[in-house]
C-alpha positions as CSV (number, residue, x, y, z in Angstrom):
1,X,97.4,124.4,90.2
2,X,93.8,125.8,91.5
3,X,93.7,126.9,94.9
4,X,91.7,126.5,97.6
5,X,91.2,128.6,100.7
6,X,92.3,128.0,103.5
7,X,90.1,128.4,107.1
8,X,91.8,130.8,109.3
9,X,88.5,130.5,111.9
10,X,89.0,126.9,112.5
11,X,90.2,125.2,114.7
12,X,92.9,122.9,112.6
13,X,96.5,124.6,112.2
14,X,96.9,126.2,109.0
15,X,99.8,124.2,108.0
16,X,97.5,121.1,108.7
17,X,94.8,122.7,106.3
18,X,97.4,123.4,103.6
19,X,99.5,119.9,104.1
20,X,95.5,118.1,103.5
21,X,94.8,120.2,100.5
22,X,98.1,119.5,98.6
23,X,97.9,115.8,99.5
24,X,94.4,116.0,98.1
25,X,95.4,117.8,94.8
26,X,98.0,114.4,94.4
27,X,95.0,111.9,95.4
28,X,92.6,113.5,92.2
29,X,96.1,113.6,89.8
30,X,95.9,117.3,89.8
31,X,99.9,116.8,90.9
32,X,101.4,113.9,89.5
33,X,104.3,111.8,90.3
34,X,107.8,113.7,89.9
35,X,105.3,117.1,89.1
36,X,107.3,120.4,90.8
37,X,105.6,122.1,93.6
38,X,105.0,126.0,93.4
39,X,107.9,127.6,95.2
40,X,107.6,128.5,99.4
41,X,107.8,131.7,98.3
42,X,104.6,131.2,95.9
43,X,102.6,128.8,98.2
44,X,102.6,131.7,100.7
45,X,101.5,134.7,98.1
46,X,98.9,132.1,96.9
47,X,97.6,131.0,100.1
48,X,97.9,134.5,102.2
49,X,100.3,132.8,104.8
50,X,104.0,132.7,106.2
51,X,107.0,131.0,105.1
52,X,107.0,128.9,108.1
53,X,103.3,127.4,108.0
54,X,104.5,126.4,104.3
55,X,107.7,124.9,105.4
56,X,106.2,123.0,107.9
57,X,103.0,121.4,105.6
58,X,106.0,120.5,103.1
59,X,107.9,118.7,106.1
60,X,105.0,116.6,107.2
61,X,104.6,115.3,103.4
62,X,108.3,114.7,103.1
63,X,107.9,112.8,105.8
64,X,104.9,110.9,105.0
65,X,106.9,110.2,101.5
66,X,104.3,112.3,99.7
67,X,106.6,114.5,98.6
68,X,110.7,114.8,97.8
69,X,113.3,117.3,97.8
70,X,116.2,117.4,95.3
71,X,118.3,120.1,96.1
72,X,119.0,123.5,94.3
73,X,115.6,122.1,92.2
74,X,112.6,122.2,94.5
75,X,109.9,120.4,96.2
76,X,108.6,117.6,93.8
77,X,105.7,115.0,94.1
78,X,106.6,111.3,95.4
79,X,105.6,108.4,93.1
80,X,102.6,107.1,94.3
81,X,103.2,104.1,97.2
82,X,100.8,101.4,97.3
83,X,99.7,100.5,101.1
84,X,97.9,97.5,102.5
85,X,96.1,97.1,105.4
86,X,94.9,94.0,107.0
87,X,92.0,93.8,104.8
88,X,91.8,91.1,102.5
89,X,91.4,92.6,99.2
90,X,92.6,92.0,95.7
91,X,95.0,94.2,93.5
92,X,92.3,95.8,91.5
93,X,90.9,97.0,94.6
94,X,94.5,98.1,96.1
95,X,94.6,100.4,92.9
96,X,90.7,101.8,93.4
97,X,92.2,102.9,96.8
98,X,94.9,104.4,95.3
99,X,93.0,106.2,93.1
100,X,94.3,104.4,89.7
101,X,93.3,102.3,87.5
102,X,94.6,98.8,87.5
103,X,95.2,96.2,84.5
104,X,97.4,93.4,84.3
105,X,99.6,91.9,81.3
106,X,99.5,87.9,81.5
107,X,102.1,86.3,80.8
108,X,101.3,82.7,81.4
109,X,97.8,81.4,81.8
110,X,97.5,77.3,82.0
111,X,96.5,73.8,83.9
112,X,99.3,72.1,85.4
113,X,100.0,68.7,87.6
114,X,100.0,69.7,91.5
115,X,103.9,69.3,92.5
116,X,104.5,68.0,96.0
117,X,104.9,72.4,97.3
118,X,102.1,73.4,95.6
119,X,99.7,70.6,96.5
120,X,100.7,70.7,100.1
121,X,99.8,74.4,99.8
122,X,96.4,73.9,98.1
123,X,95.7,71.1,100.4
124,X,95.0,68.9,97.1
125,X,96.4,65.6,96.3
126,X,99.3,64.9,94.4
127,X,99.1,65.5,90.2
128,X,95.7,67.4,90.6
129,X,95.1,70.2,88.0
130,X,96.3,73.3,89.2
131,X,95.2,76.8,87.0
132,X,98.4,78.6,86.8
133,X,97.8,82.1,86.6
134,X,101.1,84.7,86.0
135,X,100.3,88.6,85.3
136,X,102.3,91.5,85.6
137,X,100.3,94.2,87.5
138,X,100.2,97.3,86.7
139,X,98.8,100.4,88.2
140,X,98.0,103.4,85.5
141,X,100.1,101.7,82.8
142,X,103.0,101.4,85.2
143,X,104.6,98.0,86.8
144,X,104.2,97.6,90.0
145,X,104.2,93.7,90.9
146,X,104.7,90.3,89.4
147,X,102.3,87.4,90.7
148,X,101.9,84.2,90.4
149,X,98.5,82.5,91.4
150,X,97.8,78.7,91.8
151,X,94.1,77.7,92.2
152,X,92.5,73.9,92.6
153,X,91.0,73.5,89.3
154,X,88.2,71.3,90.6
155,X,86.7,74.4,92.3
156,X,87.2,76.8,88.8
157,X,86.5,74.8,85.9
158,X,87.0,77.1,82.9
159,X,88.0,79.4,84.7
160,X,91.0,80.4,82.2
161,X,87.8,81.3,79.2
162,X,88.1,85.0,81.4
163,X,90.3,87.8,80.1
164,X,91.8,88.3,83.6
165,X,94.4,91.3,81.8
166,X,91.1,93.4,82.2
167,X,89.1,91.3,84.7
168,X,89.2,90.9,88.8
169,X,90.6,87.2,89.9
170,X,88.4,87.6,93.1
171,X,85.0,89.5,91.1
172,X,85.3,86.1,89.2
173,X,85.1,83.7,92.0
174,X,82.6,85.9,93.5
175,X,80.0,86.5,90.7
176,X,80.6,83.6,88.9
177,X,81.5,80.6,91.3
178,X,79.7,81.9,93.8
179,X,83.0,81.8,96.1
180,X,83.8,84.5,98.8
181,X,87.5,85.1,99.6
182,X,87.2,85.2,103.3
183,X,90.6,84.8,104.9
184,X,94.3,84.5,104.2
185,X,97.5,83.9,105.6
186,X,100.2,85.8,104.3
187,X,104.0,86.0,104.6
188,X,106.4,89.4,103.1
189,X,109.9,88.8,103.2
190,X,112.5,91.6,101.6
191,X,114.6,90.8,98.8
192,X,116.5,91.6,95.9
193,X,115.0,91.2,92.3
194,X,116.2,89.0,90.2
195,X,117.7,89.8,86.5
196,X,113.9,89.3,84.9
197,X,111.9,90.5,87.9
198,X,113.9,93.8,87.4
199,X,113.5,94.1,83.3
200,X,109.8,93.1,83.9
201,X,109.3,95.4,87.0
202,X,111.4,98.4,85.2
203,X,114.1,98.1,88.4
204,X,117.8,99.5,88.5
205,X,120.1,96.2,89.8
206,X,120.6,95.7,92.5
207,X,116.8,96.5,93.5
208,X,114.6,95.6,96.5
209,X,111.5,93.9,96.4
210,X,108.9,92.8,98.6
211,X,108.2,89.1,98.2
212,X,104.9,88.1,99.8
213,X,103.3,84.8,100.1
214,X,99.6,84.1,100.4
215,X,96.9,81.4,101.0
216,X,93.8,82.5,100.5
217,X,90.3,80.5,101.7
218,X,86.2,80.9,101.1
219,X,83.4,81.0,103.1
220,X,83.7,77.0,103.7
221,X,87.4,77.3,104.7
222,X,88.9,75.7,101.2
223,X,92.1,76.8,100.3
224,X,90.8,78.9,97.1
225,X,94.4,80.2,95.6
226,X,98.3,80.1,96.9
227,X,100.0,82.8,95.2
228,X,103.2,84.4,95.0
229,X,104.1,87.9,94.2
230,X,107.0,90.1,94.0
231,X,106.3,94.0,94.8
232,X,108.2,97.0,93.9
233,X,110.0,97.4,97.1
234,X,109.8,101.4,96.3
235,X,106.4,101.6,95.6
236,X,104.8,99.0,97.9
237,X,104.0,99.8,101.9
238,X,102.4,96.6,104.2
239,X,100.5,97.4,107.4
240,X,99.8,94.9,110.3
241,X,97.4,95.8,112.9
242,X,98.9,94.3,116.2
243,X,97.4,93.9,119.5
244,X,99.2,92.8,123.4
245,X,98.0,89.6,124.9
246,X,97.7,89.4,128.5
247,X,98.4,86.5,130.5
């Protein structure tokens, strides 16, 4: 592990300074998942500092979930959780923020008849052709969610011609259809995985998962894709921004 120096003429805490340059060594896959940390012991001959400044950089990343403990064995590095914030983005470009790379395994691609749910969802009429969309989603080869997409076929005609195990649902509608995914409503409920989500998602029973609805529409308000997915419940994180109304 290459070292960087620390500042001790700024301003910022030096346990600050080392707790950013460890986290950034796991951002660029210098550490990876379940990779051991150098001893205290080391981390303070490497980086001219106490025991203490080290302990307490290690603390903040425990607690962040950046980094584990197992005891008797050491300081090891956390797998890597997957956040989302309130903007609307797509899983490719949750794993570009996350710094890996995404792909997707599909495992059913096909036009179906709108069911009652599903065309009340859409806001399509009955028996309309609905593209059926099901990938597993990976993040650097590893599973990280199952989804299920339903979009209006009159709006994506041939859409299904597109390799979407390497290719971006959303760059498609964008560069090709010319449609903008502007809003969506979306619902996350905790669960537990079923038999197949587990096998699929590589989960221990009993496992928890994230569920999470969402309806997605363009720049002319058209419902543009309901989908369902089911998230790792270990690997997945979910931010709301939330603000007080006054009377």
């Amino acid at each position: 592990m290459t070292s960087i120096d620390l500042n001790t003429n700024s301003s910022v805490p030096l346990y600050i300074q080392l707790k950013e340059i460890l986290a950034r060594k796991i951002r660029l896959g210098e550490l990876k998942p379940h990779d051991r940390l150098p001893s205290e012991r080391e981390l303070c001959r490497q980086y001219g500092i106490s025991r203490m400044t080290v302990r307490q950089a290690l603390q903040m990343l425990v607690q962040e979930g950046i980094l584990y403990t197992a005891v008797g064995k050491g300081t090891f590095v956390s797998e890597v959780i997957f956040e989302q914030d309130h903007a609307l983005t797509g899983f490719t470009e949750q794993m570009k923020r996350a710094n890996l790379t995404a792909s997707s395994k599909v495992l059913e691609a096909t036009v179906i008849a709108a069911a009652g749910r599903i065309a009340e969802k859409l806001e399509i009429p009955l028996s309309s052709g609905v593209i059926l969309l099901k990938r597993l989603r990976l993040g650097n080869g590893e599973p990280i969610a199952v989804e299920t997409a339903h979009i209006p076929h009159n709006l994506f005609a041939n859409l299904l011609q597109y390799d979407f195990s390497k290719m971006s649902l959303y760059e498609i509608f964008r560069r090709v259809y010319g449609v903008i995914p502007m809003s969506a409503r979306q619902s996350v409920e905790a669960a537990l995985a079923t038999p197949k989500e587990a096998q699929m998602l590589k989960l221990n029973l009993p496992a928890a998962v994230l569920r999470i609805e969402r309806i997605t529409r363009d720049q002319n308000e058209n419902v543009i894709e309901y989908v369902e997915s089911v998230y790792r419940g270990d690997r997945y994180k979910f931010h709301a921004l939330l603000k007080a109304e006054f009377l």
